[in-house]
C-alpha positions in Angstrom: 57.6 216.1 18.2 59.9 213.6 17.4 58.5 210.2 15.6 60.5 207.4 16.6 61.0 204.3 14.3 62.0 201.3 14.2 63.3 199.7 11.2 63.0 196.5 10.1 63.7 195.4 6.5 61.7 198.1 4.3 59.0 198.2 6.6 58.9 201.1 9.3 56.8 200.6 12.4 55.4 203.1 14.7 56.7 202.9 18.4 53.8 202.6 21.2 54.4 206.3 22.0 53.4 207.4 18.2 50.3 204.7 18.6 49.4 206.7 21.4 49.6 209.8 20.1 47.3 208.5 17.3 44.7 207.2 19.3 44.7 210.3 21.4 44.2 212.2 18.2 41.3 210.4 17.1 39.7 210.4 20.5 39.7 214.3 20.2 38.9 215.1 17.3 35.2 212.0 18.0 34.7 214.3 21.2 35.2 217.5 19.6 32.6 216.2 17.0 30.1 214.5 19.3 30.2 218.1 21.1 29.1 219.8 18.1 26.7 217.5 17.1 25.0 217.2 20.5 23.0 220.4 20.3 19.1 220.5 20.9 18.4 220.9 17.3 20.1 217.6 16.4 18.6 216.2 19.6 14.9 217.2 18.5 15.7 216.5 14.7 17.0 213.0 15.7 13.8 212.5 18.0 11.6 213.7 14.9 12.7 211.0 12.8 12.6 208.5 15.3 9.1 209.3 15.5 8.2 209.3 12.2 9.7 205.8 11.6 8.1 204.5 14.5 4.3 206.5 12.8 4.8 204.6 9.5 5.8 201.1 11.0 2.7 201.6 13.4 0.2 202.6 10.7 2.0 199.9 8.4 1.0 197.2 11.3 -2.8 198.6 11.8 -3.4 198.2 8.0 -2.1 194.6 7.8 -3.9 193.8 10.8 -7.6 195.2 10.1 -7.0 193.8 6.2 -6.6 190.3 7.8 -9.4 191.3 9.9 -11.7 190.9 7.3 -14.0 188.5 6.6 -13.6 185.7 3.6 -17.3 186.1 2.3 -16.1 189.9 1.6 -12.0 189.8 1.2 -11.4 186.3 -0.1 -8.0 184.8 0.6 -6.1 185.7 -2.7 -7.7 189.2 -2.6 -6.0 189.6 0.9 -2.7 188.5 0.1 -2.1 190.7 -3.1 -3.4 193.4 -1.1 -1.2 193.0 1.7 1.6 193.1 -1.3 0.8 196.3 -2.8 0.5 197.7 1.3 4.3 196.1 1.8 6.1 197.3 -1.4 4.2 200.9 -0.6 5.4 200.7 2.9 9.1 200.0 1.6 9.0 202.7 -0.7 7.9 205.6 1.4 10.7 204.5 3.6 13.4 204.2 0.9 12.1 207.9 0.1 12.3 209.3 3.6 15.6 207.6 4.8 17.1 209.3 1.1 15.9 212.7 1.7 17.7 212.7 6.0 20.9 212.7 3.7 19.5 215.5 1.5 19.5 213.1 -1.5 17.0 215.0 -4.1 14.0 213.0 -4.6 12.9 214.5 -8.3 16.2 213.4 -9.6 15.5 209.8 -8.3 12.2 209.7 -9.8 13.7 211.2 -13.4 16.4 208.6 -13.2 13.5 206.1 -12.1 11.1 207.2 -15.2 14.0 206.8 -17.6 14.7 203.5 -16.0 11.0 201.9 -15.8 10.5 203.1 -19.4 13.2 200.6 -20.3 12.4 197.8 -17.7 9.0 198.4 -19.7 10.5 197.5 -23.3 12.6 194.6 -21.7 9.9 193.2 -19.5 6.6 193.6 -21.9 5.4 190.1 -21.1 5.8 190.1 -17.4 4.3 194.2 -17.1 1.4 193.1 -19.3 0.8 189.6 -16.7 1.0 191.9 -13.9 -1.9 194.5 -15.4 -3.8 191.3 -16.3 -3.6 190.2 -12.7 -5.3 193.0 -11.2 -7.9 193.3 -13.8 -8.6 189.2 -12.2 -8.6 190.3 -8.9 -10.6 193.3 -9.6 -13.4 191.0 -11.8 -14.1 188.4 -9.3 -14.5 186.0 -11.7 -12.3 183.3 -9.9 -11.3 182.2 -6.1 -9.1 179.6 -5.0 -10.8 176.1 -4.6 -12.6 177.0 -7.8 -12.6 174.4 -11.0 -12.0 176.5 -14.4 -11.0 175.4 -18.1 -8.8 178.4 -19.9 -7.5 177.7 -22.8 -8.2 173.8 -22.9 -6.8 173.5 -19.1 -9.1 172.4 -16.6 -8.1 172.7 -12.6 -8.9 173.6 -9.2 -7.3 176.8 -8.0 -4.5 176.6 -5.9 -2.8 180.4 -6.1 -3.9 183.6 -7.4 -0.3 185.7 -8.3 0.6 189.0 -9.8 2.1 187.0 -12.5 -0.4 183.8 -12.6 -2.8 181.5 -11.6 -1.6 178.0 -10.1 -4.3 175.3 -10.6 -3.7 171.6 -10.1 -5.6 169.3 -12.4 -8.3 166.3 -11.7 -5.2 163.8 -12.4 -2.9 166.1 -10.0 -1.0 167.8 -12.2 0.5 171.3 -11.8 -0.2 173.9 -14.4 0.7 177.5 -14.2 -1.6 180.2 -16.4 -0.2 183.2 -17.2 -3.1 186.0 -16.1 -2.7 187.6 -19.9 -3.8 184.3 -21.0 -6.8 184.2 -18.3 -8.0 188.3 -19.9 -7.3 187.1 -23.2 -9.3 183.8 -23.2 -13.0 182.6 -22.6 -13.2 181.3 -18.9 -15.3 179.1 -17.6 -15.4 178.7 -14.0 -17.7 175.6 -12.8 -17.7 176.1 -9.8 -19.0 180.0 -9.4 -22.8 179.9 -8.6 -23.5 177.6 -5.6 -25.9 175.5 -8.1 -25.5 173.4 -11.4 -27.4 171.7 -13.9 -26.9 168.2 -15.2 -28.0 167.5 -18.7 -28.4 163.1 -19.6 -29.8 162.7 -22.7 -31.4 159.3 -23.6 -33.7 157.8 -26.0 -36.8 155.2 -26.5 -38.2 152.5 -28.9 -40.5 154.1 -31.8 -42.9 151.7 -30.0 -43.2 153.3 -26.8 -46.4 156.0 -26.8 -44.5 159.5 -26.4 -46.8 160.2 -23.0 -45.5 157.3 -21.1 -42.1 158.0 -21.9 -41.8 161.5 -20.8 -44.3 160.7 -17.3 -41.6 157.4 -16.8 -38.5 159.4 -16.9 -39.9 162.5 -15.1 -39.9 160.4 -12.4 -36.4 159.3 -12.2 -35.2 162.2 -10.0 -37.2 160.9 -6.9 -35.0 158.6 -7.0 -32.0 161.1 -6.1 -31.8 162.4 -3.1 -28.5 164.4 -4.5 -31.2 166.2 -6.7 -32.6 169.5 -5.9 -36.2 170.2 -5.8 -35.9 173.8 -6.3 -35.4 174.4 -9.7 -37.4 171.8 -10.5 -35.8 168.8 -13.0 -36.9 169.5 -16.7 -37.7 166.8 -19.3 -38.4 167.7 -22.9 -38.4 165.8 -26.1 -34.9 166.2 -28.3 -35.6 165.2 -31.9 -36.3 161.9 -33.7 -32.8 159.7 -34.0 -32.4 156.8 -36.3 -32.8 154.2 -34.0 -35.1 155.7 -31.3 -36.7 159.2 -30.0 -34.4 161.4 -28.3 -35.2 162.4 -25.2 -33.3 164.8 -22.3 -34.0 164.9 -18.3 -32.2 167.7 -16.8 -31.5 167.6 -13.1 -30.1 170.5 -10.7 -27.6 169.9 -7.9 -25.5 171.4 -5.6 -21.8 172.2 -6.9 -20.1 169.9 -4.4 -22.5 166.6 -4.8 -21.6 167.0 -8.9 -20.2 163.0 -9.2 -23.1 161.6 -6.7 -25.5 163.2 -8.9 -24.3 162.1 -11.9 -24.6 158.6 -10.8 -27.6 158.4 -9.6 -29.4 159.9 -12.0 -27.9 157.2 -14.9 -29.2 154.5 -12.2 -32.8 156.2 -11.6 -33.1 156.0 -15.6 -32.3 153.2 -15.7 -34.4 151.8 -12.8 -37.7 153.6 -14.2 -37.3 152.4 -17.4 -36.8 148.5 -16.7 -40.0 149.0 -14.6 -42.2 150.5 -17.4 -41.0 147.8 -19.6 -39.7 150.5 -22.0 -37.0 149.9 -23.8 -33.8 151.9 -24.1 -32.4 151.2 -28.1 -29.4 150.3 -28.7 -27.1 149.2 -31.9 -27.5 145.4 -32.9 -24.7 143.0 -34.7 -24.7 139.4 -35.9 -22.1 137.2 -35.5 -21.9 134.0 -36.9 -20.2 130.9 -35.0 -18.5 128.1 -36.6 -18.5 125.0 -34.5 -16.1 122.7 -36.1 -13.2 123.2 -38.6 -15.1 121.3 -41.1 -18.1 123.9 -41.2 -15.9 126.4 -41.1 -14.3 124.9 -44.4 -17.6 124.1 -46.5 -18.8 127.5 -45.5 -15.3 129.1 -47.0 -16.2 126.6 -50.1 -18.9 127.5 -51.0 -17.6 131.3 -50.7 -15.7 129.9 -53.0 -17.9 128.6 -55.3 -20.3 131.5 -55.3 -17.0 133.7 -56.3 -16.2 131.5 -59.0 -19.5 130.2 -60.5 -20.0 133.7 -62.5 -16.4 133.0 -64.1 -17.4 129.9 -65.2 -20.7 130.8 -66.5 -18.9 134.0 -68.6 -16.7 131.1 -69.6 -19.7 129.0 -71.1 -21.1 132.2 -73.0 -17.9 132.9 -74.5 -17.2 129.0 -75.9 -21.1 129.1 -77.2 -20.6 131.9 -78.4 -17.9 130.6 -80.3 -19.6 127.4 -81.7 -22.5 129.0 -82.7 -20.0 131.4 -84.6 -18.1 128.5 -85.9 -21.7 126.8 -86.9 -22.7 129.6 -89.0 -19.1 130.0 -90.6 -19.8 125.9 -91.5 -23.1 126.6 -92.9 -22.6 129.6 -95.3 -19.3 127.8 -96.9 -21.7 124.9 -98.0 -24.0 126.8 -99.1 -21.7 128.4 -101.0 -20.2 124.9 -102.4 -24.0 123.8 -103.4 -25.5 125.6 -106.3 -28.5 124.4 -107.6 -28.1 124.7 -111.1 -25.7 122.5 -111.0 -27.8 119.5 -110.8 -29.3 120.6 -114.7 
């Protein structure tokens, strides 16, 4: 077979009956393969596979769907998402596997290369492996849901996200703080908002003058004045101690976790109310201020400041110049007695 060329510059190009040639080439040798890969075996094998994909994408779809199926009183929200996480990235993985091992890639070398591989992601990536461990030990504890208002670590905010990595909570003023879950294991958390009930604590105090028994029958009766109050528990009221202007006294008050700032309020106002009604009164620190009317009282007052400050000066002054004449009166007196000698009028 002769290849003819055509030359131009250093380039040689093929003439359309070498094209052909190559294309019928190529066309052969696909047919000749597609013949000796359509068999039954590869037929069956291929249908295999198809099947088993279609098996795991199925049973991947039933497990998302009955785990959203689930109520939210026993699979909260956050549960369900980082659920549905671990189901996707275990979904992916079985097929990475499977689609590897059709090419007859060994799967125990992957995982030797993936052991060596994690061991070192491990050493590089302590902070983030240890906020991931944390996060499941919060989702397996319970001990928070979204909507809930916690403090951790001096924060305090309602919870917006629960992640893998931390817990998104957006503060009374609106702010946005992220809290690593380490943080969350490793600290004391308080979560406000956990039982469905809360107890409000107001402390006040009375005159010495008031009898103790009136006191503590006046306030126990400021909660029927709240209808935010529950009945069930029933408020509490105890004395607190003897304080140096008045007796302490405490009135605690239980309320539903949603009617927190109502309750607050209307228990101040009931105490208030009760007490101006009883004629009992609250104490309260006292300070007098005097008022100067006109410049010139305010300048005989600063005067005689004056004169207070300096009458001790002059009086030290006076002691010291008696002192001194009385000194001098003695000196005067023993030099004459010296000059006069009796005898010397014989």
């Amino acid at each position: 077979m002769e290849e003819k060329t055509i030359e131009s510059g250093n380039t040689l190009l093929h003439s359309d009956h070498t094209i052909k040639e190559d294309l019928n080439w190529a066309y052969e040798s696909f047919t000749k393969w597609l013949k000796g890969f359509a068999t039954w075996d590869n037929f069956f094998r291929l249908l295999g596979v198809l099947l088993i994909f279609f098996a795991l994408m199925a049973v991947y779809k039933v497990i998302v769907r009955s785990i959203r199926k689930i109520p939210e009183k026993k699979l909260p929200a956050h549960r369900s998402v980082i659920i549905l996480k671990f189901v996707k990235y275990i979904y992916y993985a079985i097929l990475i596997m499977f689609i590897l091992s059709l090419f007859g890639i060994k799967l125990s070398a992957i995982w030797g290369a993936a052991g060596v591989a994690g061991i070192a992601v491990a050493f590089a990536a302590q902070t983030s492996v240890s906020n991931i461990i944390s996060g499941v030990f919060v989702v397996a504890e319970k001990t928070l849901k979204i909507g809930d208002l916690i403090n951790v670590a001096g924060e305090t905010g309602i919870v917006d996200t629960i992640g893998l990595l931390s817990v998104k909570v957006h503060t009374l003023d609106n702010q946005m703080i992220r809290i690593p879950n380490s943080t969350i294991i490793n600290s004391t958390l308080r979560n406000t908002s956990f039982f469905d009930k809360r107890r409000l604590d107001v402390k006040v105090s009375v005159s010495y003058d008031t009898d103790m028994e009136t006191a503590l029958n006046v306030l126990a009766e400021a909660p029927k004045y709240c209808k935010d109050t529950l009945k069930d528990p029933e408020p509490l009221v105890w004395f607190d101690g003897f304080g140096d202007s008045g007796i302490n006294m405490t009135l605690a008050v239980w309320f539903k976790k949603e009617n927190f700032l109502a309750a607050k309020n209307e228990t101040f106002i009931a105490i208030k109310r009760v007490y101006d009604e009883a004629g009992i009164e609250i104490p309260y620190n006292k300070l007098d201020v005097k008022v100067y009317d006109s410049e010139s009282q305010f300048i005989a007052g600063a005067a005689r400041k004056t004169k207070a400050k300096a009458e001790p000066k002059t009086k030290q002054i006076d002691r010291r110049i008696r002192g001194k004449s009385k000194a001098t009166k003695n000196l005067i007196e023993s030099e004459s007695a010296k000059e006069y000698d009796p005898d010397d009028e014989h």
